[in-house]
N, C-alpha and C positions, 0 to 999 in steps of 0.2 A: 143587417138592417140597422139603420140608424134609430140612436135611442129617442123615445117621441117628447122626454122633459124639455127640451128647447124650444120645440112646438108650442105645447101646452103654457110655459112659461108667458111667450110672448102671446099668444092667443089670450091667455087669462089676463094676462096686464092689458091688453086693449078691453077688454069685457069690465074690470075692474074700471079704469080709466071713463069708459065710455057711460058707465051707471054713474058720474060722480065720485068714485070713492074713492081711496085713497089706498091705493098697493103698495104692501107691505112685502118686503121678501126676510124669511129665514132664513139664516146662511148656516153651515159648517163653518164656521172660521178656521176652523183647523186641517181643512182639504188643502192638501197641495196645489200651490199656484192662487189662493186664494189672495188680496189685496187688499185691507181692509186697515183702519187704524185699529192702532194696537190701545189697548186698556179701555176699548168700548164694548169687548166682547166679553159674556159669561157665562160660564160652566161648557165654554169651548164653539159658542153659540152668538149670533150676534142680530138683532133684528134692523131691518132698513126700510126706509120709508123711500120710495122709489116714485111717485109721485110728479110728475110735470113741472111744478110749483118749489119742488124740493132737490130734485137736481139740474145738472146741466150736461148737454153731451151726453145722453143713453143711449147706448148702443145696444143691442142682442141679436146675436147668430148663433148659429148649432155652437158653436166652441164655449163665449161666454154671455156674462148678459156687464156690462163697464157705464162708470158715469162718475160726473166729480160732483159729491156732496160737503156739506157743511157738518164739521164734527165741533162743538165749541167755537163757533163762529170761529173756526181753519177750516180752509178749502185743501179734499186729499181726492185722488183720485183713487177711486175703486175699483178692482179686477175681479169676479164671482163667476169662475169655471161654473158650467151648467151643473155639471154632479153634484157641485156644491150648495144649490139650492135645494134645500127641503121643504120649502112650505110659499105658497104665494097668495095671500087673501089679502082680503077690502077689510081695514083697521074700521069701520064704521060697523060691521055685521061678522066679521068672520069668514063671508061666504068665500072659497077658494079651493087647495089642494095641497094637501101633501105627500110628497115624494118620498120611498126608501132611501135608504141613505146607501150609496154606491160605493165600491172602495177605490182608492185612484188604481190609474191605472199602474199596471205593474210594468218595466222596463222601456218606458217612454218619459221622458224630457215633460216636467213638468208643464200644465195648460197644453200640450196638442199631442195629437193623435184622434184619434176617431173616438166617439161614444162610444162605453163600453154597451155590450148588448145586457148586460144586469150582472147581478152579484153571482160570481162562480164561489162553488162551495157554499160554509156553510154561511148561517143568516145574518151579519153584522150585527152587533147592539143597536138596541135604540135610544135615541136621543132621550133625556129627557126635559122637564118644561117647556114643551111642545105649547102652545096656544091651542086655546078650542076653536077648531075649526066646526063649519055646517057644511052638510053636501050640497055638492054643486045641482041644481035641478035643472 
């Protein structure tokens, strides 16, 4: 079965979107195939403001979610493997979701091959300075 974060992603960003507010995505910056400027990310972690208004060209399918934003008034384009997304809420409230953190995959060409179906073994660390999220109702 394919993993349902790509779903949920894009679903929540239209939810997020469609209330006004302003979707924000966590990344892993440090997931494999990840595309992101360098020396904006910290403690291995990088937040994006994904927003209508704030990028250009967003694209999301089951592989990733791409879009060229503005770092320091420079235009970069961004590449954020699904797996790579841990968290996706509204920067006005909070309200959203966060993902475990998936390990890449193992013996595949960085960005493709299929979702994994979750974490084999044991339980990955957790990020930490995670934003406080609220549940989605």
């Amino acid at each position: 079965m394919n993993s349902s974060r790509p779903y949920l992603i894009r679903a929540l960003y239209e939810w997020i979107v469609d209330n006004d507010c302003t979707p924000h995505l966590l990344v892993n910056a440090e997931f494999p195939g990840v595309q992101v400027p360098s020396g904006f990310a910290s403690d291995g972690q990088i937040v994006l403001n994904a927003s209508p208004s704030a990028v250009r060209h967003l694209h999301m399918d089951n592989q990733a979610v791409s879009f060229e934003g503005r770092f320091g008034g420079v235009a970069h384009s961004l590449y954020i493997p699904a797996a790579a997304v841990l968290a996706i809420y509204a920067r006005e409230n909070g309200q959203g979701m966060v993902f475990d953190m998936e390990p890449p995959m193992a013996g595949g060409p960085e960005g493709s091959g299929p979702d994994d179906d979750g974490p084999s073994g044991g339980e990955p660390p957790r990020p930490s300075g995670r934003p406080s999220l609220k549940v989605v109702k």
